[in-house]
Backbone of each chain as ProteinMPNN parsed JSONL, in Angstrom:
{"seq_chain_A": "XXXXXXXXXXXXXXXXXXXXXXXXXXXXXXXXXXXXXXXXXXXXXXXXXXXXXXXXXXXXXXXXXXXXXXXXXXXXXXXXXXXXXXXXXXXXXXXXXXXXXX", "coords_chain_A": {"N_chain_A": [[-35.434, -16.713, 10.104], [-36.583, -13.45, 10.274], [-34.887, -11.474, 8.241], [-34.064, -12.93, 5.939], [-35.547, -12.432, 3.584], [-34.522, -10.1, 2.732], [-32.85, -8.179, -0.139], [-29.423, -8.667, -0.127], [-26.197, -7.494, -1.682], [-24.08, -9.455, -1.769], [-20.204, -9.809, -1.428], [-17.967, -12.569, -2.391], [-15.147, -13.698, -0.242], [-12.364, -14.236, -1.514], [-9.995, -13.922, -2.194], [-6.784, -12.407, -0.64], [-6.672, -9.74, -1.752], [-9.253, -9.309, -2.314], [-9.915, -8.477, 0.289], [-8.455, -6.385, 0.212], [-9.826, -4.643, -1.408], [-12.251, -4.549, -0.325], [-11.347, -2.418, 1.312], [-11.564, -0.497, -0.024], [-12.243, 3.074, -0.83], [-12.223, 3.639, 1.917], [-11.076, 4.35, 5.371], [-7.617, 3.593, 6.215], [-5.551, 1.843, 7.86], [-1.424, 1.801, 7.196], [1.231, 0.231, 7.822], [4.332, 0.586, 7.805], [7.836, 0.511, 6.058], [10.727, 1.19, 8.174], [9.582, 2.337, 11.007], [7.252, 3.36, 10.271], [4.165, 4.82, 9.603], [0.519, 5.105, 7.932], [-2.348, 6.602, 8.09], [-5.229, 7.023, 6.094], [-7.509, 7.673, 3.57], [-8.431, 5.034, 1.442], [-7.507, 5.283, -1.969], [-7.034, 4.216, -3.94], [-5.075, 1.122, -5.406], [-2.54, -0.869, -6.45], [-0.927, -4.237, -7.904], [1.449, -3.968, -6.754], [0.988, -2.961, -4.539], [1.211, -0.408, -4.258], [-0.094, 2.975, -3.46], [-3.225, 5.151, -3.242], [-3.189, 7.366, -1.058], [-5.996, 9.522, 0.584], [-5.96, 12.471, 2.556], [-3.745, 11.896, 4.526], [-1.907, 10.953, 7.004], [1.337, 10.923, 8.309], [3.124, 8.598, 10.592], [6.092, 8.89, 12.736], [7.889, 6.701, 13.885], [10.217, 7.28, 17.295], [13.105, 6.208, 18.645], [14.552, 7.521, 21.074], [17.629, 6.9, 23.787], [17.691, 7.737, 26.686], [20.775, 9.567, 27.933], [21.19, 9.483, 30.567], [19.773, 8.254, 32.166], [19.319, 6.242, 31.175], [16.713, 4.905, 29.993], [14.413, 4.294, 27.315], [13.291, 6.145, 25.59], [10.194, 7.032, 23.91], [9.513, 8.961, 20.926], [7.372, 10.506, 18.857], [6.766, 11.534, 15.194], [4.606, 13.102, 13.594], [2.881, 13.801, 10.717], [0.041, 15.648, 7.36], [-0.893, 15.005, 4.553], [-2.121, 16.392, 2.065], [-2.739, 14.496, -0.864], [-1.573, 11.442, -1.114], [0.77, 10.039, -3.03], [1.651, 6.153, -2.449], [4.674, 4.383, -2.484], [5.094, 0.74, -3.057], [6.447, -1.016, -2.255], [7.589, -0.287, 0.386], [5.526, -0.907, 1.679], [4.322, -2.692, 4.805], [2.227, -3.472, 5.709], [-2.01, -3.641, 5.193], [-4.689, -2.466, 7.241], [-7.943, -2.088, 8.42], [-8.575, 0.8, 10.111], [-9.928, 0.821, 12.712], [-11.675, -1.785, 14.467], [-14.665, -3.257, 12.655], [-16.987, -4.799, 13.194], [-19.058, -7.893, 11.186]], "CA_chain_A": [[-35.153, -15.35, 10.558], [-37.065, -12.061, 9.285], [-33.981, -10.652, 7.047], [-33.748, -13.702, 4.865], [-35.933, -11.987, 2.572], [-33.336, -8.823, 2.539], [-31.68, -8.685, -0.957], [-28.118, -7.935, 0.36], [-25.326, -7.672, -2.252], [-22.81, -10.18, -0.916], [-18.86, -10.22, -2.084], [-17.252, -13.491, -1.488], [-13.943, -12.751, -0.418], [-11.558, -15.337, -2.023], [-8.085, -14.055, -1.777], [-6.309, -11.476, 0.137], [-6.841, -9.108, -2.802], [-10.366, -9.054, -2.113], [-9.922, -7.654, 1.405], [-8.175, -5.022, 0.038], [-10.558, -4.238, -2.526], [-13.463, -4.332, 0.734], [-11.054, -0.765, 2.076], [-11.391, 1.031, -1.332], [-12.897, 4.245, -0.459], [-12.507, 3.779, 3.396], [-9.99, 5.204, 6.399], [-7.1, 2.184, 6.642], [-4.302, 2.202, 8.404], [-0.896, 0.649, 6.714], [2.299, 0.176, 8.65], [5.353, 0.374, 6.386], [9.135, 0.153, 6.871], [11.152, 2.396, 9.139], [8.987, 2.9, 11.648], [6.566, 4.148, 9.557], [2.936, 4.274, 9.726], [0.385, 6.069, 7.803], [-3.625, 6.545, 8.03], [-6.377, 7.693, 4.969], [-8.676, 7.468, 2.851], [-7.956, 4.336, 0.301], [-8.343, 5.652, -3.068], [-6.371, 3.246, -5.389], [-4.126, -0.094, -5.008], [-2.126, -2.176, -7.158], [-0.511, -5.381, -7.246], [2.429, -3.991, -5.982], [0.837, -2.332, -3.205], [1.263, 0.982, -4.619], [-1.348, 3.356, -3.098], [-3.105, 6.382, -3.965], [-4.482, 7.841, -0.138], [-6.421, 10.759, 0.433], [-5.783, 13.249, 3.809], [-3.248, 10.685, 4.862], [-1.518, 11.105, 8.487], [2.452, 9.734, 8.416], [3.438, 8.717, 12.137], [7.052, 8.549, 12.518], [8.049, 6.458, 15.602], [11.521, 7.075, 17.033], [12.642, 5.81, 20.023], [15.977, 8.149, 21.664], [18.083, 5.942, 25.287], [18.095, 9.009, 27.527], [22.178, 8.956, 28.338], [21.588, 9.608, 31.795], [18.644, 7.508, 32.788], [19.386, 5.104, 30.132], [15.493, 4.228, 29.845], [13.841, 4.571, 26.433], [11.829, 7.298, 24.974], [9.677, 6.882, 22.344], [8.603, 9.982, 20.025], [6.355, 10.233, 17.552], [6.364, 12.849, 14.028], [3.228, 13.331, 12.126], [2.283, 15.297, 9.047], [-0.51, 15.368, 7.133], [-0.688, 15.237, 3.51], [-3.596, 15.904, 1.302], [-2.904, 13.708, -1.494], [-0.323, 10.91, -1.314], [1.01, 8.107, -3.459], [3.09, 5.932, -1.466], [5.027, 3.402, -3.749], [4.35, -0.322, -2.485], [7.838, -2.113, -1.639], [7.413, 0.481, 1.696], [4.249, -1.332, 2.54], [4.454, -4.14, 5.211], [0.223, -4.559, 5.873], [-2.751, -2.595, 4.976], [-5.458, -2.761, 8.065], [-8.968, -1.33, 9.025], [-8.146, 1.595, 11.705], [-11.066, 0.477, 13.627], [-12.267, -3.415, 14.012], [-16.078, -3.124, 12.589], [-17.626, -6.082, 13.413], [-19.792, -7.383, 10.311]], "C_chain_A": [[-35.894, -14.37, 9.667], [-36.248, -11.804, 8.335], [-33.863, -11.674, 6.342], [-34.159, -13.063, 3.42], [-35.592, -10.879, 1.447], [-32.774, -9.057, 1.426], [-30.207, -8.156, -0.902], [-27.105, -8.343, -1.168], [-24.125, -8.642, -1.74], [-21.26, -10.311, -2.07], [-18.307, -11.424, -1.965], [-15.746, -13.557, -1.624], [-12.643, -14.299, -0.925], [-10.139, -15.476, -2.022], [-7.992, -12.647, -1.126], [-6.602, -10.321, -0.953], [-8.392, -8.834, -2.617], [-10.503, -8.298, -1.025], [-9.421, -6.374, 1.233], [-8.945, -4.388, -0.692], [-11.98, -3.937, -1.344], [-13.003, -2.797, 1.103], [-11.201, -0.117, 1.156], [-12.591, 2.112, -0.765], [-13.022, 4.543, 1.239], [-11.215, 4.01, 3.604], [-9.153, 3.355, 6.183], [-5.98, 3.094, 7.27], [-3.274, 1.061, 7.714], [0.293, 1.29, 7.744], [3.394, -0.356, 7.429], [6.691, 0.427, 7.277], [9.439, 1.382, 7.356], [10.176, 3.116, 9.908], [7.854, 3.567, 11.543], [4.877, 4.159, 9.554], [1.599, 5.318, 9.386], [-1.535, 5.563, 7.87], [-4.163, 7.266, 6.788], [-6.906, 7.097, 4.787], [-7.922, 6.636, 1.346], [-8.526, 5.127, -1.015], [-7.891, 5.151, -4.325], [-5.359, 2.093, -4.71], [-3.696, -0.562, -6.257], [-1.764, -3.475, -7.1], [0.728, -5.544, -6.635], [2.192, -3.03, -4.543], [1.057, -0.387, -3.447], [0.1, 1.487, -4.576], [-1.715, 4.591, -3.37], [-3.93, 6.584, -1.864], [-4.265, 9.157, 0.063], [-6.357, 11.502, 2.262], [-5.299, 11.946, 4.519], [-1.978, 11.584, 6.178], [0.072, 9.996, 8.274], [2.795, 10.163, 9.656], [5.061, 8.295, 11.51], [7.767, 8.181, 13.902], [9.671, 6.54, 15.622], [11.614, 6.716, 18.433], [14.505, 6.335, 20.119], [16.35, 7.102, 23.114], [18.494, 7.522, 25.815], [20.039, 8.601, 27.995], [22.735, 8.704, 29.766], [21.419, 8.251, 32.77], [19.027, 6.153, 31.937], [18.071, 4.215, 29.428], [15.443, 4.83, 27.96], [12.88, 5.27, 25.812], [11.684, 7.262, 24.123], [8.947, 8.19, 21.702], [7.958, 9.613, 18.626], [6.216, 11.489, 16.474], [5.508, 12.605, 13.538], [3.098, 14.152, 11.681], [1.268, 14.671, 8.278], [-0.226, 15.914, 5.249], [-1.799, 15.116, 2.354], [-3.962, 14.89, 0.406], [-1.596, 12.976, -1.439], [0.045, 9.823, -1.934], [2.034, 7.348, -3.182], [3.379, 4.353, -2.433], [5.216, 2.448, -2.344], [5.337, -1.336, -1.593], [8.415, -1.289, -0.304], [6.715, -0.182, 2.524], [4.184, -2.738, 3.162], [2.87, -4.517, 5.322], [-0.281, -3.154, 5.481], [-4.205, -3.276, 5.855], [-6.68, -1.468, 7.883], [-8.527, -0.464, 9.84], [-8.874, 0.908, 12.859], [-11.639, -1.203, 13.338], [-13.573, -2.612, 13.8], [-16.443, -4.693, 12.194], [-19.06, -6.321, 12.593], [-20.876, -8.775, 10.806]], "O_chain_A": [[-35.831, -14.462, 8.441], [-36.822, -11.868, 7.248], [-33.07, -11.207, 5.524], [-33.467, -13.095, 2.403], [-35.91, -10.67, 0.276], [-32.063, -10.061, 1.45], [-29.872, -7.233, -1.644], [-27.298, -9.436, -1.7], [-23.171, -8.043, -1.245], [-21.272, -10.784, -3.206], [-17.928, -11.368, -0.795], [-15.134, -13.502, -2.691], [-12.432, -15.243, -0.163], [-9.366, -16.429, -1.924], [-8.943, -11.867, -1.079], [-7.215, -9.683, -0.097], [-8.608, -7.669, -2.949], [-11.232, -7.319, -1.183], [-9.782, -5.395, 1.884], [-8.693, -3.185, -0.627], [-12.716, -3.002, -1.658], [-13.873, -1.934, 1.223], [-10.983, 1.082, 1.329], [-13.695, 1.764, -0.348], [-13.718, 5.426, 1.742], [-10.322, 3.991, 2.757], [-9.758, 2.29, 6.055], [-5.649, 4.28, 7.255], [-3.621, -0.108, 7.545], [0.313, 2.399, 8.277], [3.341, -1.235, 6.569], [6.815, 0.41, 8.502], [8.803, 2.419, 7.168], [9.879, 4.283, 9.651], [7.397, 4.271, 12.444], [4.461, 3.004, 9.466], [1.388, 6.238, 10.177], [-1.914, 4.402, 7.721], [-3.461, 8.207, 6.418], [-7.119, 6.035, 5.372], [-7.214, 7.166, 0.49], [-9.688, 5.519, -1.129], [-8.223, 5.508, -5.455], [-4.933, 2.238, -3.564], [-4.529, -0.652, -7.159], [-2.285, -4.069, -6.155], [1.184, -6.571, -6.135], [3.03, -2.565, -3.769], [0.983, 0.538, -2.638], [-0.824, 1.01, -5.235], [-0.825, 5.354, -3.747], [-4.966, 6.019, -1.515], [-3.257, 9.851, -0.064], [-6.819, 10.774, 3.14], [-6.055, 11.099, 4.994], [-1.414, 12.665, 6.007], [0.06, 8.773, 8.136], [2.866, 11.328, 10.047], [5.34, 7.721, 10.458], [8.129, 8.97, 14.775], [10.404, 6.179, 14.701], [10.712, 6.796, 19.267], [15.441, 5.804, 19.522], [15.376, 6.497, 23.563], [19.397, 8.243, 25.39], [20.41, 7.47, 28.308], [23.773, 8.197, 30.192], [22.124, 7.59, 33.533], [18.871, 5.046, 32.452], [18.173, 3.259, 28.66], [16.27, 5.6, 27.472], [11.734, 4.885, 25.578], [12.547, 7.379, 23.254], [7.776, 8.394, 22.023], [8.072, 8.758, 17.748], [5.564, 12.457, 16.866], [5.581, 11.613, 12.812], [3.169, 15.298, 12.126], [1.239, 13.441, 8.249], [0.423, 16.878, 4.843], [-2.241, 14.079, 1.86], [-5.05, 14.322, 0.498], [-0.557, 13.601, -1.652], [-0.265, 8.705, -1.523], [3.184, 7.633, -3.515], [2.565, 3.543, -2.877], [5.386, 2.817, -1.182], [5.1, -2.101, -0.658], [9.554, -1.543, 0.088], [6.919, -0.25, 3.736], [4.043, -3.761, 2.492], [2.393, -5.624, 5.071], [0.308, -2.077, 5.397], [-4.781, -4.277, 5.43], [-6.506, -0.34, 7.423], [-7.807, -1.061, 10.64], [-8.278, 0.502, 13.857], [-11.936, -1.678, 12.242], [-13.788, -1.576, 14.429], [-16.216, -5.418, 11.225], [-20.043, -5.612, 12.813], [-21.97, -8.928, 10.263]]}, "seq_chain_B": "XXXXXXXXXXXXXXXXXXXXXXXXXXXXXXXXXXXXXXXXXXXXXXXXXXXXXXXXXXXXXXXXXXXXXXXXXXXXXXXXXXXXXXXXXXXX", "coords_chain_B": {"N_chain_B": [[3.465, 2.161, -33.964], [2.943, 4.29, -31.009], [4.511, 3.977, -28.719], [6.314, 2.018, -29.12], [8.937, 3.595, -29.681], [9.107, 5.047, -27.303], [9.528, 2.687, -24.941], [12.604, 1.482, -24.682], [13.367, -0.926, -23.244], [12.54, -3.629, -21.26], [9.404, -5.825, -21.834], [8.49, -6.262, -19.444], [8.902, -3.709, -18.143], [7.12, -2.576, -20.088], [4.327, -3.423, -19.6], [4.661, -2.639, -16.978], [4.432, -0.043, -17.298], [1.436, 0.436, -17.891], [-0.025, -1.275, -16.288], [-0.138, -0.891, -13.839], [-0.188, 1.3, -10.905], [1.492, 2.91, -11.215], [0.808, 4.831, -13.734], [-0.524, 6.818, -11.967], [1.524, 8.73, -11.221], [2.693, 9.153, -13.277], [1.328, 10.7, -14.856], [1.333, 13.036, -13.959], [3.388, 14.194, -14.908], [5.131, 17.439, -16.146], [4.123, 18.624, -13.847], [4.501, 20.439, -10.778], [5.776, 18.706, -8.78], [6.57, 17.532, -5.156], [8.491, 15.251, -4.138], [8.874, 12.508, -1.535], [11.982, 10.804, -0.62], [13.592, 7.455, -0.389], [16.007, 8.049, 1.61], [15.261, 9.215, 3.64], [15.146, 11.813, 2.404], [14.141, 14.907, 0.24], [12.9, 15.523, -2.899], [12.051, 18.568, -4.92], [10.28, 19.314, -7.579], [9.893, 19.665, -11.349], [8.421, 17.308, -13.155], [9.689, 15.212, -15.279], [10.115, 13.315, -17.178], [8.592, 10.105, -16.762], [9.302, 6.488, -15.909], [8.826, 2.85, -17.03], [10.249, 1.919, -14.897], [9.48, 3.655, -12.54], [11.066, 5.37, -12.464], [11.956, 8.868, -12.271], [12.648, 11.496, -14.248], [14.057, 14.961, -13.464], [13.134, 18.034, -13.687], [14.641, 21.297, -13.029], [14.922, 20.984, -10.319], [14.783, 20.616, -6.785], [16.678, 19.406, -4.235], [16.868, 18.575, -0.907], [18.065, 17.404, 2.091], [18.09, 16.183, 4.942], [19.198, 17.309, 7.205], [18.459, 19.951, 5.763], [20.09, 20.785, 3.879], [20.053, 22.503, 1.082], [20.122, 21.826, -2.728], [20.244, 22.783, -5.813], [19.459, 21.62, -9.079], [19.369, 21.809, -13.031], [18.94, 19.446, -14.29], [17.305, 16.212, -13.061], [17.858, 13.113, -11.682], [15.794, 10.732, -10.316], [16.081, 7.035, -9.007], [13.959, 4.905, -9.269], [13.718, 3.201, -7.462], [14.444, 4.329, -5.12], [11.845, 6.124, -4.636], [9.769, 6.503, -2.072], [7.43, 8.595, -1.003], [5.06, 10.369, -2.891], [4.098, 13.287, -3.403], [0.551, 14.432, -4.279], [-0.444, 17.264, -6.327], [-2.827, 19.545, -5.657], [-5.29, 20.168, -7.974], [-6.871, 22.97, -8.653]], "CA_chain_B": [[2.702, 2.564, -32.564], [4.181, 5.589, -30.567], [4.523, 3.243, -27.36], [7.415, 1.729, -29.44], [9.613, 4.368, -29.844], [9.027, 5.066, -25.678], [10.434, 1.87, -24.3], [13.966, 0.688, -25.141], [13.941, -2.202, -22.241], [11.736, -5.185, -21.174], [8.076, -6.584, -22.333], [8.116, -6.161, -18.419], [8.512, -2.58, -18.273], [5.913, -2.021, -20.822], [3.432, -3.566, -18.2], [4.494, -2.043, -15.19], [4.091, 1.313, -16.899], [0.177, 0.879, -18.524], [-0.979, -2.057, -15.532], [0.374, -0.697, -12.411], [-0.415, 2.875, -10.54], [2.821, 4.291, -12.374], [0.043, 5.898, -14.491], [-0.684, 8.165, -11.509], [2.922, 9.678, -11.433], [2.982, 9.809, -15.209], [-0.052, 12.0, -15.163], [1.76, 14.228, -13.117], [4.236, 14.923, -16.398], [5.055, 18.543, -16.037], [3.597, 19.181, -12.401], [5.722, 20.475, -9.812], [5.367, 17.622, -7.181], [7.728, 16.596, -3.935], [8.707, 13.48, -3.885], [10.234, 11.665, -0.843], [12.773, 9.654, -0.771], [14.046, 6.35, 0.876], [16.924, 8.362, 2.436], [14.762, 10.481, 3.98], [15.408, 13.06, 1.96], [13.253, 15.031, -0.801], [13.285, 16.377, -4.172], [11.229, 19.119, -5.56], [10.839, 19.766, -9.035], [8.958, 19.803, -12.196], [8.319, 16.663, -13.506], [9.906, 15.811, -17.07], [9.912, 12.06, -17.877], [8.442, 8.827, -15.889], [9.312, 5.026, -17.301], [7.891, 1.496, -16.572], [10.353, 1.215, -13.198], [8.877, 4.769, -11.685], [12.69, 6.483, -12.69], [11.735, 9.703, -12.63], [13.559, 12.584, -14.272], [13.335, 16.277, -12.8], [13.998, 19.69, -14.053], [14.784, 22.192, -12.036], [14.959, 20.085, -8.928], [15.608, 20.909, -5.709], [16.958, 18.001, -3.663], [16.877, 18.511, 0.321], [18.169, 16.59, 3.211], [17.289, 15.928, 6.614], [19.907, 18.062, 7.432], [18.239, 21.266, 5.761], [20.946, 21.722, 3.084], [19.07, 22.226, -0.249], [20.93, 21.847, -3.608], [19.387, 22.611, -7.064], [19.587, 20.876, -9.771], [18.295, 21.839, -13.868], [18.233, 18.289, -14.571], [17.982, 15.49, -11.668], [17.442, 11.662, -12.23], [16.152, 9.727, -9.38], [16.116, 5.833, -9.456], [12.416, 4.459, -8.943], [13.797, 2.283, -6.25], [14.587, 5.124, -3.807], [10.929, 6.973, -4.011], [8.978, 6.477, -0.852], [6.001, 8.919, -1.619], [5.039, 11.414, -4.54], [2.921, 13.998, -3.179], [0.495, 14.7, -5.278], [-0.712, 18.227, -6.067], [-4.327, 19.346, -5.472], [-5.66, 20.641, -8.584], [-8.351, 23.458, -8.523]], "C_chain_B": [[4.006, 3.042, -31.951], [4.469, 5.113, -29.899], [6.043, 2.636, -27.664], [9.154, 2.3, -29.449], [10.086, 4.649, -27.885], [10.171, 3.921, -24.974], [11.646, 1.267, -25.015], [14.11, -0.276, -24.668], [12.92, -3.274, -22.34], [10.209, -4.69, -21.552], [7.709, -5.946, -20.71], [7.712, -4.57, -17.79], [7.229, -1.634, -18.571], [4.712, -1.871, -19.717], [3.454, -2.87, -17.198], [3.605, -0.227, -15.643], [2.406, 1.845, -17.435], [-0.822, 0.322, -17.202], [-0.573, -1.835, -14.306], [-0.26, 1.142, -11.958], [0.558, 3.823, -11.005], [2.002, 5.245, -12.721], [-0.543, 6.992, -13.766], [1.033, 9.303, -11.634], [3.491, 9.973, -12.96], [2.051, 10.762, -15.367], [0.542, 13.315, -14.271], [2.928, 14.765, -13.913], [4.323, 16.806, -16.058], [4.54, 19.181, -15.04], [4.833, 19.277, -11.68], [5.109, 19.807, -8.158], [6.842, 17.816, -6.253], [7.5, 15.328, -4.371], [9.965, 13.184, -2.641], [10.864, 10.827, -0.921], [13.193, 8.512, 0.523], [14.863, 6.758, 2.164], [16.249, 8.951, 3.167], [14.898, 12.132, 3.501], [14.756, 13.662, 0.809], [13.786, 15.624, -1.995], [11.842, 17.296, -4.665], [11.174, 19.545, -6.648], [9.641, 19.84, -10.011], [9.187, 18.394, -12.768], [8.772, 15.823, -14.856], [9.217, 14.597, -17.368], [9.547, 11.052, -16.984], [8.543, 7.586, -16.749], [8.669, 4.296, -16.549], [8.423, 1.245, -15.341], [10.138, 2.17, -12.449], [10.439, 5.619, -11.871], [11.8, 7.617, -12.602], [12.317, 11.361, -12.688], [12.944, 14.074, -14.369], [13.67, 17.404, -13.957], [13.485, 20.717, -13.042], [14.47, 22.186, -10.576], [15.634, 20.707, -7.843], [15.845, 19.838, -4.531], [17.506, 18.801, -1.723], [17.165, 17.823, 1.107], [17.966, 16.816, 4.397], [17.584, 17.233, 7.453], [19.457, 19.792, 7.513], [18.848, 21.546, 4.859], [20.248, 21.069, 1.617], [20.18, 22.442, -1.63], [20.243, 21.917, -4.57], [20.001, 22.309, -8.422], [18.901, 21.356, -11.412], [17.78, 20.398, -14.203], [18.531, 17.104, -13.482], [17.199, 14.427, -12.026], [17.065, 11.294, -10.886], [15.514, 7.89, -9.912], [14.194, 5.34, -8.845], [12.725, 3.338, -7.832], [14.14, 2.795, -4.934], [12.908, 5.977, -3.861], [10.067, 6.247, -2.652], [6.936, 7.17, -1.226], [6.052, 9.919, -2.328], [3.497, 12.213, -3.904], [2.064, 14.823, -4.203], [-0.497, 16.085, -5.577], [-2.562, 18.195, -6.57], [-4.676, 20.272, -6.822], [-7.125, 21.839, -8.665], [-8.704, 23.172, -10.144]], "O_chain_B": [[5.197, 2.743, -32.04], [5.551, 5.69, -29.794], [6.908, 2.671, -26.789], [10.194, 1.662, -29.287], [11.197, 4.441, -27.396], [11.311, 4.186, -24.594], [11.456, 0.532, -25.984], [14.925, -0.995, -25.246], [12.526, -3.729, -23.415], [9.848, -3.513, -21.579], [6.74, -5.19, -20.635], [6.681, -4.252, -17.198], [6.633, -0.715, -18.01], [4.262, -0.868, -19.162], [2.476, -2.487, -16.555], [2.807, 0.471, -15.017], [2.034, 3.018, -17.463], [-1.883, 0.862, -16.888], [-0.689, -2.813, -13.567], [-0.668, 1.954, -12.788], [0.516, 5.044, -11.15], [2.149, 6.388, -12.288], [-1.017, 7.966, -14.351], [1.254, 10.408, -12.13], [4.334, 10.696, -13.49], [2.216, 11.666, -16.185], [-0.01, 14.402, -14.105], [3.428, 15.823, -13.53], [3.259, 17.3, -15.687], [4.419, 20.397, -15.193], [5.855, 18.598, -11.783], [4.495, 20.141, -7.145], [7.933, 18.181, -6.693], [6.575, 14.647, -4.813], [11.176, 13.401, -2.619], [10.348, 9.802, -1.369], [13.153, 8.605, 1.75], [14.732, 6.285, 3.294], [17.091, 9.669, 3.706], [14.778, 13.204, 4.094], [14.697, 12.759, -0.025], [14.902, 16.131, -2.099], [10.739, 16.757, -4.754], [12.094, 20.312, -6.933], [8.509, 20.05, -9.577], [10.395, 18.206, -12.911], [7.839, 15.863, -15.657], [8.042, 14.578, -17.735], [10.402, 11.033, -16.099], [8.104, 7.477, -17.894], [8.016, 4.685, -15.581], [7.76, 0.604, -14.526], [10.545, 1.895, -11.321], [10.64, 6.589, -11.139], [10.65, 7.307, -12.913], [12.43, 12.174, -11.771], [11.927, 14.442, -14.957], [14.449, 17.349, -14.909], [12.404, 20.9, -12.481], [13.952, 23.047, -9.864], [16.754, 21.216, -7.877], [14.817, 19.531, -3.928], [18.521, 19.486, -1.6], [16.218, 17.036, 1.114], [17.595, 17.933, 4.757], [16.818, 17.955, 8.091], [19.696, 20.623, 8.389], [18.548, 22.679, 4.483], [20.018, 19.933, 1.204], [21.074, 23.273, -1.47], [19.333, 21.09, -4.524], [21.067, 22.83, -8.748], [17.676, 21.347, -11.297], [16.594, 20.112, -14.366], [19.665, 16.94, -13.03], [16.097, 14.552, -12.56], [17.972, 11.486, -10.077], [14.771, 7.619, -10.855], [13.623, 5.799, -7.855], [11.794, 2.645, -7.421], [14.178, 2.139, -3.893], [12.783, 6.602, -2.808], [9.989, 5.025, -2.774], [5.865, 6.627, -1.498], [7.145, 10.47, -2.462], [2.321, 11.853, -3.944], [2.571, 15.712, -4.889], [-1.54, 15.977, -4.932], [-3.249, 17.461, -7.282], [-4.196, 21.393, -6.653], [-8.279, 21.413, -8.726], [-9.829, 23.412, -10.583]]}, "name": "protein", "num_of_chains": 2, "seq": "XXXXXXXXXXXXXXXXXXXXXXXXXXXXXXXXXXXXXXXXXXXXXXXXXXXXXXXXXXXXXXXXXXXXXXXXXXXXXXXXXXXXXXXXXXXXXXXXXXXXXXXXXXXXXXXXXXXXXXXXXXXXXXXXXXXXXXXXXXXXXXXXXXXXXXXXXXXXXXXXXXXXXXXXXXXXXXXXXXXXXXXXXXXXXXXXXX"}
């Protein structure tokens, strides 16, 4: 192939800890407890999941049983927060927003 | 070493509070942050003291619930196992 010759930096990703270390400085999305679910800009991690993100979006899903209808409505709160550090025993995953296919 | 005098509790402590992100909410010592809580409910205040399990004690706190009813506080403890998130202020 032509690009062999390419000198690409390669990571090799070895534990789950590495994947998180691939979102530092990028948009993720993490899904935490109570319904909770927030988008930014990674800008720190630990090993307890404790995060530092930047212009970060918290969704807050609720879901009301109309009393009449009895069906289920689901709402949604968001706020945005310029800088946030969200402590880690909140955090069930930490995802890409977007698949980018590498 | 001054570090001594600081912790009274575990070896474990020590760690959490030099090798963990603690050290962002300790740098915030004397800032007047929010912080939410598990209950859903917040506190606003000035920052006094942070330890190795994220405790962190207020002054002149104002503690809010869902509800709307705000209560203030000069000195207010919360437990590092109820924060949620620690908003953190934008510095110019």
């Amino acid at each position: 192939m032509a690009d062999d010759t390419e000198n690409v930096a390669v990571m090799t990703v070895k534990e789950p800890w590495d994947l998180i270390r691939l979102s530092l400085d990028e948009r993720i999305y993490v899904k935490m407890r109570n319904e909770r679910e927030l988008r930014g800009k990674l800008h720190a991690y630990d090993q307890h999941l404790n995060m530092v993100l930047g212009d970060a979006e918290e969704t807050i899903t609720t879901v009301e049983i109309d009393e009449e209808t009895y069906e289920e409505v689901y709402r949604t709160t968001k706020r945005t927060i310029p800088m946030l550090f969200v402590r880690g025993d909140g955090v069930i995953l930490v995802s890409p927003p977007v698949r980018v296919s590498i | 070493m001054s570090d001594a005098a600081l912790f009274i509790g575990t070896p474990q402590e020590k760690f959490f509070y030099h090798n963990t992100l603690l050290c962002v909410v300790n740098s915030l010592q004397g800032k007047n942050v929010t912080v939410d809580l598990r209950n859903d409910t917040y506190v606003c205040g000035l920052i006094e003291l942070v330890d190795g399990f994220m405790n962190i004690s207020f002054k002149n706190a104002i503690y809010c619930d869902p509800q709307g009813n705000e209560f203030a506080f000069d000195n207010l403890f919360i437990h590092g196992r109820n924060i949620r998130y620690v908003h953190i202020p934008e510095n110019d």
